[in-house]
N, CA, C and O atoms as a GROMACS GRO file, in nm:
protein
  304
    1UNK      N    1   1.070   0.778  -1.214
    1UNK     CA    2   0.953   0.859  -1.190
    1UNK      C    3   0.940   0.885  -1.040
    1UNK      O    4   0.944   0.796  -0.956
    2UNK      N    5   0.925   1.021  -1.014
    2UNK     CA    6   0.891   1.052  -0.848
    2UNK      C    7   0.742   0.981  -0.809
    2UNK      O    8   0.654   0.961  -0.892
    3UNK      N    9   0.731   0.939  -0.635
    3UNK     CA   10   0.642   0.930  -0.579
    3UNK      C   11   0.556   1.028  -0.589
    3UNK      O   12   0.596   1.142  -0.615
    4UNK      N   13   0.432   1.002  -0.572
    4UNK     CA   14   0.311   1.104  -0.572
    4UNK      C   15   0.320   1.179  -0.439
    4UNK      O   16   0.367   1.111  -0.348
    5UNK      N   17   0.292   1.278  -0.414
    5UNK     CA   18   0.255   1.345  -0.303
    5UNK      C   19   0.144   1.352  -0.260
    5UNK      O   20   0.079   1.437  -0.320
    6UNK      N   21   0.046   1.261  -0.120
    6UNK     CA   22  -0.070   1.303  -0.101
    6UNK      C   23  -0.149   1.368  -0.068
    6UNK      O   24  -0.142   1.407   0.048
    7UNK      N   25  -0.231   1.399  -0.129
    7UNK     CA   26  -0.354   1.516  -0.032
    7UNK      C   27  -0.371   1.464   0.071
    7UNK      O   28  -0.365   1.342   0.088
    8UNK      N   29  -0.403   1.574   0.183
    8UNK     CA   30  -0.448   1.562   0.305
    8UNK      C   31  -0.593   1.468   0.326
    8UNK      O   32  -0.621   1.396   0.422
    9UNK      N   33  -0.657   1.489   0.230
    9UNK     CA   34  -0.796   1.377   0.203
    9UNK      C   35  -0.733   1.217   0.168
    9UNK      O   36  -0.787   1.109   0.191
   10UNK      N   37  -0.671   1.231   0.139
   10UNK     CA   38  -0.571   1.123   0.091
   10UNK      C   39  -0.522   1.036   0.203
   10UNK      O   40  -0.533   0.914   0.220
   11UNK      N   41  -0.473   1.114   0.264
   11UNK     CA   42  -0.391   1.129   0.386
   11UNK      C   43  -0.487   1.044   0.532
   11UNK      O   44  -0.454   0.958   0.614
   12UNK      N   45  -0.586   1.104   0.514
   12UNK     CA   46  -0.672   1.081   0.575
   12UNK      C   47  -0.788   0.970   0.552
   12UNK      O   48  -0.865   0.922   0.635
   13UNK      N   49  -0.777   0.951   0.445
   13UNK     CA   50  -0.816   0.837   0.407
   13UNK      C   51  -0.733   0.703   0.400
   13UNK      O   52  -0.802   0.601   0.407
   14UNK      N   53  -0.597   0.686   0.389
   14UNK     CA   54  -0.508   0.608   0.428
   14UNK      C   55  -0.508   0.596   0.532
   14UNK      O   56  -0.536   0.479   0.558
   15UNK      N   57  -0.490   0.663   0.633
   15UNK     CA   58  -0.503   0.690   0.762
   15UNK      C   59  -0.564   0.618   0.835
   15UNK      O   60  -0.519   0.585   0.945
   16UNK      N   61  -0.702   0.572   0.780
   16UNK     CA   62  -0.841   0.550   0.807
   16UNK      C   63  -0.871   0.410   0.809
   16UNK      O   64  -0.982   0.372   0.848
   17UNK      N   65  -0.786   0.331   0.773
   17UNK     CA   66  -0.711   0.212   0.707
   17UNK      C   67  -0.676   0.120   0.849
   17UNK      O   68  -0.580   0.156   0.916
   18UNK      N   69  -0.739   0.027   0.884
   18UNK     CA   70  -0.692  -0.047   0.976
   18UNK      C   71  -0.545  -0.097   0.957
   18UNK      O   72  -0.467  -0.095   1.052
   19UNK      N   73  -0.502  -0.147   0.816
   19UNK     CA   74  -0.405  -0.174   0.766
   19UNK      C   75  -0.246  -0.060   0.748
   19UNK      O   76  -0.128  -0.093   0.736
   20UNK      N   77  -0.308   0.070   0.752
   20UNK     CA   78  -0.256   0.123   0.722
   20UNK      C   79  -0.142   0.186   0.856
   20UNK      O   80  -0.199   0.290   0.889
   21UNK      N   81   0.001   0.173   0.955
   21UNK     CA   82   0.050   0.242   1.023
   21UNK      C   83   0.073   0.352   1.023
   21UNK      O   84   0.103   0.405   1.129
   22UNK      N   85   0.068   0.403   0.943
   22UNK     CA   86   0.073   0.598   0.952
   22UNK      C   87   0.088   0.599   0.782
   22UNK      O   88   0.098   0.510   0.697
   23UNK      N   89   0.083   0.761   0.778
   23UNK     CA   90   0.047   0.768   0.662
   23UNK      C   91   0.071   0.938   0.634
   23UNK      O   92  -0.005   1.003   0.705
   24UNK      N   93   0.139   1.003   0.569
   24UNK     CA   94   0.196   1.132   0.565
   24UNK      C   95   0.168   1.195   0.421
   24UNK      O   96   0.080   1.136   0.358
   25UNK      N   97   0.215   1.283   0.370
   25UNK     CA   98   0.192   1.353   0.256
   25UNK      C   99   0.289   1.268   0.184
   25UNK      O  100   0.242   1.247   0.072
   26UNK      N  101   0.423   1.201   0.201
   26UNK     CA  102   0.492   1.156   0.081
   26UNK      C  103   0.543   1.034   0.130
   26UNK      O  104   0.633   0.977   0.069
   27UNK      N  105   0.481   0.976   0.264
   27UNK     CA  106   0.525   0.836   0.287
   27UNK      C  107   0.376   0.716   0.327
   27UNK      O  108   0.265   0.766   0.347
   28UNK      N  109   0.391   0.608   0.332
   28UNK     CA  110   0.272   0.543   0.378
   28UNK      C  111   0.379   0.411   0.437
   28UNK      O  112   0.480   0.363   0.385
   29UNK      N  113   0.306   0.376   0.568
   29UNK     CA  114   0.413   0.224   0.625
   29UNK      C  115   0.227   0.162   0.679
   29UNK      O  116   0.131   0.224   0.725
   30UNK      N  117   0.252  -0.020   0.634
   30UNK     CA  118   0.215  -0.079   0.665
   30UNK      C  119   0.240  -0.172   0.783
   30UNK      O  120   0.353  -0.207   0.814
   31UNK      N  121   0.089  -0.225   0.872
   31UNK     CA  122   0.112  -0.251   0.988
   31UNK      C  123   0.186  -0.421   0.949
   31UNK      O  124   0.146  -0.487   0.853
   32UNK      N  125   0.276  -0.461   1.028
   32UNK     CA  126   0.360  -0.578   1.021
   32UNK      C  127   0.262  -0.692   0.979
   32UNK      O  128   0.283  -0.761   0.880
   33UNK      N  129   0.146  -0.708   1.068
   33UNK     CA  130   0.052  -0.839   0.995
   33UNK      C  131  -0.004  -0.806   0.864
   33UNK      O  132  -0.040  -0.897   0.790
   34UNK      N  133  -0.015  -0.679   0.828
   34UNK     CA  134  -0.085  -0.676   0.651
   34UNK      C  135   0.043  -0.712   0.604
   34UNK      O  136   0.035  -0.816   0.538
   35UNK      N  137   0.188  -0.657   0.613
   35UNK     CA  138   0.292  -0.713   0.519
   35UNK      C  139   0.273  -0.830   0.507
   35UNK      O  140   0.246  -0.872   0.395
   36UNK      N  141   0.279  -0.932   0.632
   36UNK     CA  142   0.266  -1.054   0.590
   36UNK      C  143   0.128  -1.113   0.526
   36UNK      O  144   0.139  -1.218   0.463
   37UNK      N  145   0.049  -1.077   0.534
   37UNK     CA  146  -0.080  -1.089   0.440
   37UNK      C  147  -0.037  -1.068   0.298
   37UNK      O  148  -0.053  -1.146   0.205
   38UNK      N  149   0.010  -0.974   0.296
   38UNK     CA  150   0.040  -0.934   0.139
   38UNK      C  151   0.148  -0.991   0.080
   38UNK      O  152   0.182  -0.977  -0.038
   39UNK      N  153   0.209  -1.068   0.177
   39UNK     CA  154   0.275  -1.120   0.126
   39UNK      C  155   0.303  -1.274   0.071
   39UNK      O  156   0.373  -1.320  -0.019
   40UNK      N  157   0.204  -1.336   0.180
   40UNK     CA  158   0.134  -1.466   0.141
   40UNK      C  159   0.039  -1.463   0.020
   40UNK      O  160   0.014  -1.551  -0.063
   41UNK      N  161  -0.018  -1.315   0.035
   41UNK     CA  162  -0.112  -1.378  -0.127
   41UNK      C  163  -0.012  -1.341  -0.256
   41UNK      O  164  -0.031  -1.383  -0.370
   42UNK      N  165   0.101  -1.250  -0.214
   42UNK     CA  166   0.167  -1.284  -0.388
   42UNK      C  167   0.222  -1.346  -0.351
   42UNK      O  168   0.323  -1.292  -0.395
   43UNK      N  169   0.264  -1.437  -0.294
   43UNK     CA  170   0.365  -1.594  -0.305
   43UNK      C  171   0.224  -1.678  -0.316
   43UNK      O  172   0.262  -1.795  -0.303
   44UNK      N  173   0.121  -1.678  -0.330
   44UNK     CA  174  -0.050  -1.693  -0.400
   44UNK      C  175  -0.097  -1.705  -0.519
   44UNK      O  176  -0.180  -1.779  -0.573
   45UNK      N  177   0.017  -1.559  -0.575
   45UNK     CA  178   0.027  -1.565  -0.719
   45UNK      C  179  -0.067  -1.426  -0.758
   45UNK      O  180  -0.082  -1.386  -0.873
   46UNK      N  181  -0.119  -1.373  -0.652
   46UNK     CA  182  -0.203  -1.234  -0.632
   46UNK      C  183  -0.144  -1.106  -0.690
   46UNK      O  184  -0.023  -1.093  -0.672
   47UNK      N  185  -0.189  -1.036  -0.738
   47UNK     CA  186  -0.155  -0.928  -0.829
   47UNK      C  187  -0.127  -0.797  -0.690
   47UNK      O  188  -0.185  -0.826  -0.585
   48UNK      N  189  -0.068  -0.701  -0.689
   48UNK     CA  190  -0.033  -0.596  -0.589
   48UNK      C  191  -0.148  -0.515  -0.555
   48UNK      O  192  -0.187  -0.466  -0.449
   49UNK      N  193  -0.204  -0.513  -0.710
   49UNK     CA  194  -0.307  -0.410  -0.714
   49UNK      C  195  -0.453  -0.463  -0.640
   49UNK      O  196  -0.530  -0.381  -0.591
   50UNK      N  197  -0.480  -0.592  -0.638
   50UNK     CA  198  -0.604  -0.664  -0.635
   50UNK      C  199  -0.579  -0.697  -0.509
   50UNK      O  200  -0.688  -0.730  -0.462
   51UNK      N  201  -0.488  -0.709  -0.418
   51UNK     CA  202  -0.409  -0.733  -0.294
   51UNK      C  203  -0.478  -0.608  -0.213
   51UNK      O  204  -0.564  -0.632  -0.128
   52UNK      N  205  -0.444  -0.500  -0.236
   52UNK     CA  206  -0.478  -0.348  -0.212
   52UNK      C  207  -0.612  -0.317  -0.183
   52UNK      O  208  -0.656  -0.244  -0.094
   53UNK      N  209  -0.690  -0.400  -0.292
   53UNK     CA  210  -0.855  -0.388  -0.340
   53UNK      C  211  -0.890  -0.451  -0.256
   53UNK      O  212  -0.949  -0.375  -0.179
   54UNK      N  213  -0.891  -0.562  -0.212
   54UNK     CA  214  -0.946  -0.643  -0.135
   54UNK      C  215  -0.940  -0.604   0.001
   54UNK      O  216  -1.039  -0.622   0.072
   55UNK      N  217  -0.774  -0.523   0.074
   55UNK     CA  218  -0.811  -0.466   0.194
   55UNK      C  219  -0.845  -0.330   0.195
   55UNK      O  220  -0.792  -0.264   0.284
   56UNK      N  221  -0.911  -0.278   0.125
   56UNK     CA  222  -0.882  -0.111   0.116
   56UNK      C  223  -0.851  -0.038   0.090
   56UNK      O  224  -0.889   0.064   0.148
   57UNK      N  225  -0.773  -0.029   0.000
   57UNK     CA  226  -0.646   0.043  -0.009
   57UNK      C  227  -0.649   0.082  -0.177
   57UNK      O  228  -0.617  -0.004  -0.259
   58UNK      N  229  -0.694   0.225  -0.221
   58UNK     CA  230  -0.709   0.206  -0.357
   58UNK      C  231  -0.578   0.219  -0.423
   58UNK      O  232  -0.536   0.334  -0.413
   59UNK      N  233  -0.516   0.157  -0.475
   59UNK     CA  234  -0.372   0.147  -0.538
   59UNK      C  235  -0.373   0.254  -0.628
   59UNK      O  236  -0.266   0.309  -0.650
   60UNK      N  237  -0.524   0.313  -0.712
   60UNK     CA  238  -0.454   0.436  -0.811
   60UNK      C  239  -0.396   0.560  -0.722
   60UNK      O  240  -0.326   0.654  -0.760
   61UNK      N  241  -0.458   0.526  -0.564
   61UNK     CA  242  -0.410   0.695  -0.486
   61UNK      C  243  -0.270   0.644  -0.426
   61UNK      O  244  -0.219   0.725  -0.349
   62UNK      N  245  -0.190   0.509  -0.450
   62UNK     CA  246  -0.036   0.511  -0.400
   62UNK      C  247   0.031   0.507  -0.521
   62UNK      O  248   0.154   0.504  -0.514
   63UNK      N  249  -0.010   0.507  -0.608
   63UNK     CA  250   0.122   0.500  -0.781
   63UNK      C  251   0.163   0.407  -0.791
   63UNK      O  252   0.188   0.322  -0.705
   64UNK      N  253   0.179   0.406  -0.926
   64UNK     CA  254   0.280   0.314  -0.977
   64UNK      C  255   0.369   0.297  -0.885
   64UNK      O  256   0.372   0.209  -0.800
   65UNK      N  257   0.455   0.398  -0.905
   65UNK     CA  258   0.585   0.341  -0.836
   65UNK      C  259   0.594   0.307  -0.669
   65UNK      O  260   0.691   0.248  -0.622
   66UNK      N  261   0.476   0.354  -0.586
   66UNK     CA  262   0.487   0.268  -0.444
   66UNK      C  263   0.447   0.129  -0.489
   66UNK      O  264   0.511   0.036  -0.441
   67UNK      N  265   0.319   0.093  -0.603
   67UNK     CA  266   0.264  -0.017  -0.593
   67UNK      C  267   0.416  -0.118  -0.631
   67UNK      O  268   0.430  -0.230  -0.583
   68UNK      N  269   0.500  -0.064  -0.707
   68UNK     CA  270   0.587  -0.124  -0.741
   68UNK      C  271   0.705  -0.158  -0.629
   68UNK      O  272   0.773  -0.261  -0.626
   69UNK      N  273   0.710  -0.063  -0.554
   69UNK     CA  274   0.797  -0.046  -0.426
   69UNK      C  275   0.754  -0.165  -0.345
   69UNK      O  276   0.829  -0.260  -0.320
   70UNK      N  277   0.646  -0.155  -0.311
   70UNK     CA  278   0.527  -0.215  -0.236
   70UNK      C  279   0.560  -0.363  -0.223
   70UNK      O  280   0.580  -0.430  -0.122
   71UNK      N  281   0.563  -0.407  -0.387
   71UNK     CA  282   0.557  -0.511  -0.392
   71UNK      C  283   0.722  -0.615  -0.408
   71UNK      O  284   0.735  -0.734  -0.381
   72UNK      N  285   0.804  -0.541  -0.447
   72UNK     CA  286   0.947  -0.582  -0.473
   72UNK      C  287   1.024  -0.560  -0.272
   72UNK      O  288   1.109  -0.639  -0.229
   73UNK      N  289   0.978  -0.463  -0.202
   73UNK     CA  290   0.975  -0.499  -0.053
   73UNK      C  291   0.934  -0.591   0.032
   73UNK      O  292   1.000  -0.646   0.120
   74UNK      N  293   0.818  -0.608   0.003
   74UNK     CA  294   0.775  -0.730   0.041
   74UNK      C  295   0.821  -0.864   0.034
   74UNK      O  296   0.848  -0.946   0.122
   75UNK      N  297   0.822  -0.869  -0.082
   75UNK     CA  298   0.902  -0.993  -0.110
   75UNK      C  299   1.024  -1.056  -0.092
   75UNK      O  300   1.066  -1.170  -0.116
   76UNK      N  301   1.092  -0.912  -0.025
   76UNK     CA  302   1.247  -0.945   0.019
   76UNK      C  303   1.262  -0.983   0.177
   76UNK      O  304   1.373  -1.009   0.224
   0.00000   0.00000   0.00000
């Protein structure tokens, strides 16, 4: 399944994101201390999506498949 493409509201709302390092119509990079945040709470046992919720970040506007990206990166 392809990545979503975001709206510019989107865009800008990621953006907006202390967490968030930039943020484009078809890419999003996180700042180095949220990786490791996110990455201590699923070695926590923390779900990707509830990870997201808690800093901001509404996981239905990155997809499935980043949340999935997201989380199988991290962990490596």
């Amino acid at each position: 399944m392809s990545k979503k493409i975001f709206s510019e509201e989107e865009v800008a709302q990621l953006s907006a994101n202390p967490h968030v390092e930039s943020a484009t119509k078809r890419s999003i990079s996180f700042t180095p201390s949220f990786k490791q945040k996110v990455y201590d709470e699923l070695m926590n046992g923390a779900g990707i999506r509830d990870i997201l919720l808690r800093h901001g970040i509404d996981p239905n506007v990155l997809g499935e498949s980043r949340l999935k990206g997201i989380s199988e990166k991290i962990q490596k």
